[in-house]
C-alpha positions as CSV (number, residue, x, y, z in Angstrom):
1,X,0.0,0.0,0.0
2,X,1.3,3.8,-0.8
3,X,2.3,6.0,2.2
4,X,0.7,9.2,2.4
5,X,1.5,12.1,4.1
6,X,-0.8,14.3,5.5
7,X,-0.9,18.4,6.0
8,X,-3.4,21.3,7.3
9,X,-4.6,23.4,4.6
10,X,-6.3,26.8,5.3
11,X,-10.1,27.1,4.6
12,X,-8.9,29.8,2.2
13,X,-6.0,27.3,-0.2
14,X,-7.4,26.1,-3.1
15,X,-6.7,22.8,-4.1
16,X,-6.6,21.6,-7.4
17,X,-8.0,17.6,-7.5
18,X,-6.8,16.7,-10.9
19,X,-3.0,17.6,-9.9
20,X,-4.0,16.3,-6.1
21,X,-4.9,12.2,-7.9
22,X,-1.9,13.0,-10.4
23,X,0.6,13.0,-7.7
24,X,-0.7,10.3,-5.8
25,X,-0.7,8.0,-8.6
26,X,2.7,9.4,-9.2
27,X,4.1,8.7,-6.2
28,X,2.1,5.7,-5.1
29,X,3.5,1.9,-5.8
30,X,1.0,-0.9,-6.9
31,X,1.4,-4.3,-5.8
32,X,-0.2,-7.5,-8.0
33,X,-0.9,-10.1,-5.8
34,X,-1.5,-13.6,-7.5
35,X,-1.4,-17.0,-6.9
36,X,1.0,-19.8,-8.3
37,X,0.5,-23.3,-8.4
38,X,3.9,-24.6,-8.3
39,X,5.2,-28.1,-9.6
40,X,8.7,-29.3,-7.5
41,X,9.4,-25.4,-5.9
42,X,8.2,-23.6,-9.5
43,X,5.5,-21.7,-10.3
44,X,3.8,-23.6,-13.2
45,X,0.2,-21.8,-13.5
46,X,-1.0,-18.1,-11.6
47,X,-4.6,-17.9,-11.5
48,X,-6.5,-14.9,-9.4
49,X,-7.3,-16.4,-5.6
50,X,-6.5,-18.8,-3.5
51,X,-9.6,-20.6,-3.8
52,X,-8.8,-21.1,-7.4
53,X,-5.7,-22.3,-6.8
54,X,-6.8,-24.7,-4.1
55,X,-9.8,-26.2,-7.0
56,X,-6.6,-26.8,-9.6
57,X,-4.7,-28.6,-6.7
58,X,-6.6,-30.7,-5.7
59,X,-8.4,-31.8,-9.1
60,X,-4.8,-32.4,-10.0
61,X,-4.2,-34.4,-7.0
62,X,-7.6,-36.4,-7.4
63,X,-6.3,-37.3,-11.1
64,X,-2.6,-38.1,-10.2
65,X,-1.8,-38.6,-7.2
66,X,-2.2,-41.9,-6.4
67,X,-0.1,-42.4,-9.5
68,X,2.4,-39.7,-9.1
69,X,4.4,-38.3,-6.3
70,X,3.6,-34.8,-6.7
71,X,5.5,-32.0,-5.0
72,X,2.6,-29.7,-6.1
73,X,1.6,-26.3,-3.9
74,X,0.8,-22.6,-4.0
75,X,3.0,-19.9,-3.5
76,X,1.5,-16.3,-3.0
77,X,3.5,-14.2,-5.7
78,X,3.6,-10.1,-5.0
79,X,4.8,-7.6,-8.5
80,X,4.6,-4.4,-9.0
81,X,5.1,-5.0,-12.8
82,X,1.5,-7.1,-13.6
83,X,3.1,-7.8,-16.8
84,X,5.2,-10.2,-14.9
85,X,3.2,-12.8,-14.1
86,X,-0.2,-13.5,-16.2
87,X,-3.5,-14.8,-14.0
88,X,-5.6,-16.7,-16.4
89,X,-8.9,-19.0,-15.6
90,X,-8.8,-22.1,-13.5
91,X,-9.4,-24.3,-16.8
92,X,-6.4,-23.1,-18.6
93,X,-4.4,-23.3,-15.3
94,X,-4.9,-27.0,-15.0
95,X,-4.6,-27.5,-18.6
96,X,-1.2,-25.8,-18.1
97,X,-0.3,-28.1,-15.5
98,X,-1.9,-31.3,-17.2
99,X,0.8,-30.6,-19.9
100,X,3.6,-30.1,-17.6
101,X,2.9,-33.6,-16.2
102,X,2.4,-35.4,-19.1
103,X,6.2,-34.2,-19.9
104,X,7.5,-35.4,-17.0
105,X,5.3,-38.9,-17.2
106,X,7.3,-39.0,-20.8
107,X,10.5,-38.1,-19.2
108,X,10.0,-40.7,-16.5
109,X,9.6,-43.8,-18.9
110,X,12.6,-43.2,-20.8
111,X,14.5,-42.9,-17.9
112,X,16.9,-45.8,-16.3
113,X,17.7,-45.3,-12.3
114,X,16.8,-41.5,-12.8
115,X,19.2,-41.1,-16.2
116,X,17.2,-39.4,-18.7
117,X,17.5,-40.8,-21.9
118,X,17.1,-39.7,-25.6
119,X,17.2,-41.4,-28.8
120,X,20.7,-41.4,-30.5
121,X,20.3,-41.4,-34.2
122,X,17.1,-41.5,-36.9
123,X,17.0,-45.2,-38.6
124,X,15.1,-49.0,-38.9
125,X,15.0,-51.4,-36.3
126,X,16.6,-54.3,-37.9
127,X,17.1,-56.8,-34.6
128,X,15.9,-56.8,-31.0
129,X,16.9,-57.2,-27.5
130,X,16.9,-60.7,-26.7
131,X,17.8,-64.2,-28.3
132,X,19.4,-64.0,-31.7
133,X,20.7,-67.2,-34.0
134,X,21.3,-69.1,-30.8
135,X,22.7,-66.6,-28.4
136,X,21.5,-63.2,-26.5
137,X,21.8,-60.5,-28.2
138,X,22.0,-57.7,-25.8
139,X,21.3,-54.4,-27.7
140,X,19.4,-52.8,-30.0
141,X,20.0,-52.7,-33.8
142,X,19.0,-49.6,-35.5
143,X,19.4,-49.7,-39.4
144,X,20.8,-46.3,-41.2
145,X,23.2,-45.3,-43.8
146,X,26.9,-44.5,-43.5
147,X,27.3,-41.7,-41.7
148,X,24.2,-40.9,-40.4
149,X,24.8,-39.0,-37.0
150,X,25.2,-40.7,-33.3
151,X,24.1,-38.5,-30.4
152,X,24.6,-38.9,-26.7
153,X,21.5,-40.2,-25.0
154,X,22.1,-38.6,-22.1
155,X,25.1,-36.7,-19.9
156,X,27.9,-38.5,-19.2
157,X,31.3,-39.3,-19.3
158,X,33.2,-40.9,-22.3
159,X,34.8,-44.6,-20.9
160,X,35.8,-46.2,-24.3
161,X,36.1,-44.6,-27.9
162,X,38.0,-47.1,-30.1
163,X,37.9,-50.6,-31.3
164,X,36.6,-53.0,-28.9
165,X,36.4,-56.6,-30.2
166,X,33.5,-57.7,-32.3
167,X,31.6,-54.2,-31.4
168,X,34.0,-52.4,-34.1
169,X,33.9,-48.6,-33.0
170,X,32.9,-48.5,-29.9
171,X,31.3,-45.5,-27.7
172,X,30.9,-46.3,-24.2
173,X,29.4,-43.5,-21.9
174,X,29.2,-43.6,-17.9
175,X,26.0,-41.7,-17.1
176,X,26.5,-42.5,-13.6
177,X,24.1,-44.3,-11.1
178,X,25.3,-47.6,-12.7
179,X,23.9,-46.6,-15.9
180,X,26.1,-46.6,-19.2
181,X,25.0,-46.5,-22.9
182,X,27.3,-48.3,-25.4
183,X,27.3,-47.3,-29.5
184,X,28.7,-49.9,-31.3
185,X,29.7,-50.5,-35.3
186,X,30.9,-46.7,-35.6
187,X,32.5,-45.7,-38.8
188,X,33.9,-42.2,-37.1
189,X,34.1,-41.4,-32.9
190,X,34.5,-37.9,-32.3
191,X,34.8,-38.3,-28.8
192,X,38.1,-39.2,-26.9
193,X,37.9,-40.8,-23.4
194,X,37.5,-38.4,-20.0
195,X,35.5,-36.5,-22.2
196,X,31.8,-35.2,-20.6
197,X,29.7,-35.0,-23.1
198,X,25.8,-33.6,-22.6
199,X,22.4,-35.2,-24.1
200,X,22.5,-34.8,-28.0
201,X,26.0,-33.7,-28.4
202,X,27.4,-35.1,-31.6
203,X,29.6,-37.9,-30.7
204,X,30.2,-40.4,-34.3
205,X,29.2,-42.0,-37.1
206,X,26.9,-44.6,-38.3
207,X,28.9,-47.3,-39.9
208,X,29.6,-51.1,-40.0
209,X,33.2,-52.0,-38.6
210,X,33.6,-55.3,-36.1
211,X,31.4,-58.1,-36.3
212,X,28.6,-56.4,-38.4
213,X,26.3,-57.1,-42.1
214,X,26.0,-53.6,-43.0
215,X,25.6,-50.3,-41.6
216,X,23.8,-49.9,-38.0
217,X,24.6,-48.6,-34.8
218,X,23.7,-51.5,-32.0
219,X,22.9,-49.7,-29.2
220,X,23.2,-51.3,-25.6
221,X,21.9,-49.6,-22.3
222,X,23.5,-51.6,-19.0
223,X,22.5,-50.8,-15.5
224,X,25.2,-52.3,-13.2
225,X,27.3,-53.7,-15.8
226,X,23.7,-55.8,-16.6
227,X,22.2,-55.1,-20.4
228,X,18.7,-53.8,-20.7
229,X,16.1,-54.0,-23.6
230,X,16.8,-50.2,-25.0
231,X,12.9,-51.0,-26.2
232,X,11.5,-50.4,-22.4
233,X,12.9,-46.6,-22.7
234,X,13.5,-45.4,-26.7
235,X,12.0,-46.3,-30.1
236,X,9.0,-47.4,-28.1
């Protein structure tokens, strides 16, 4: 709220009320008070009271959380600038945070021990996780052409970037929590190991060298040195 200061006049000062409200406003500061609903500490939606914000919680809650563990709340938010934060009705609020969650349900299921993972190149699936002429095969096979780009699935920490056997080319990353991603059958590596390396850098090239019948990249994801099906999180 403004401070005002306060002073006798004589019956006989005129006063002009125009100028009077001009310098108020002038000298006066206006706070926006809104409400955020906030999603792990941030403030994902602002609607206009705190009963609005209490209907979006909890019809959030109702939905997910028996299925989620939801760090949702409100947080009072004070501005003098209202273009800083935008109320807006309790329908679009809970659409805003419906989409919010269905990003992070997406980002859950591709995600091993809490390691976040993204697809590494574009191609086929030509052979799966599991038994293969007689043996396991413990990857994923994704058909593409020479020198189609490799990318990091996720953060980590370049362990191997040569020949390794009957993988060829090899690209091992340590994402930590027990999780690394190998990249086998490279034709280039343009990572050296010791090198960190974030989600989608740029790290080889499709090709076909070790024990391979044409260009693919097998892709392994191990958890504790034990090899997953790279199906249950990517090219689902």
């Amino acid at each position: 709220m403004p401070e005002y200061e306060f002073t006798f006049a004589k019956n006989i000062t005129e006063t002009n009320e125009e100028n009077l409200l001009t310098a108020v406003r002038d000298s006066a500061t206006t706070v926006y008070r809104t409400f955020a609903i906030t999603l792990d500490g941030e403030n994902k939606a602002y609607v206009n009271s705190i009963e609005e914000a209490q209907e979006v919680v909890d019809e959030i809650k109702a939905e997910h959380g028996l299925d989620l563990e939801l760090n949702i709340g409100i947080q009072e938010v004070y501005t003098e600038n209202s273009n800083d934060i935008e109320a807006v009705e309790v329908a679009i609020a809970k659409q805003n945070m419906e989409n919010t969650i269905d990003t992070i349900i997406k980002m859950k299921e591709n995600s091993v021990n809490g390691i976040l993972l993204s697809t590494p190149t574009n191609g086929t699936i030509s052979s799966r996780f599991g038994s293969r002429w007689g043996r396991a095969h413990t990857g994923l096979d994704i058909s593409a052409s020479t020198g189609t780009p490799i990318y990091a699935c996720s953060s980590g920490t370049v362990t191997n970037a040569s020949y390794f056997g009957g993988y060829g080319l090899l690209i091992k990353i340590d994402h930590g929590s027990g999780v690394e991603t190998y990249y086998g059958h490279c034709s280039r590596v343009y990572v050296t190991v010791g090198e960190e390396v974030q989600t989608g850098d740029l790290i080889g090239l499709v090709g076909s060298t070790g024990n391979s019948t044409g260009p693919h990249l097998h892709l392994e994801i191990r958890v504790n040195g034990v090899p997953k099906n790279p199906q249950n999180y990517l090219y689902k």
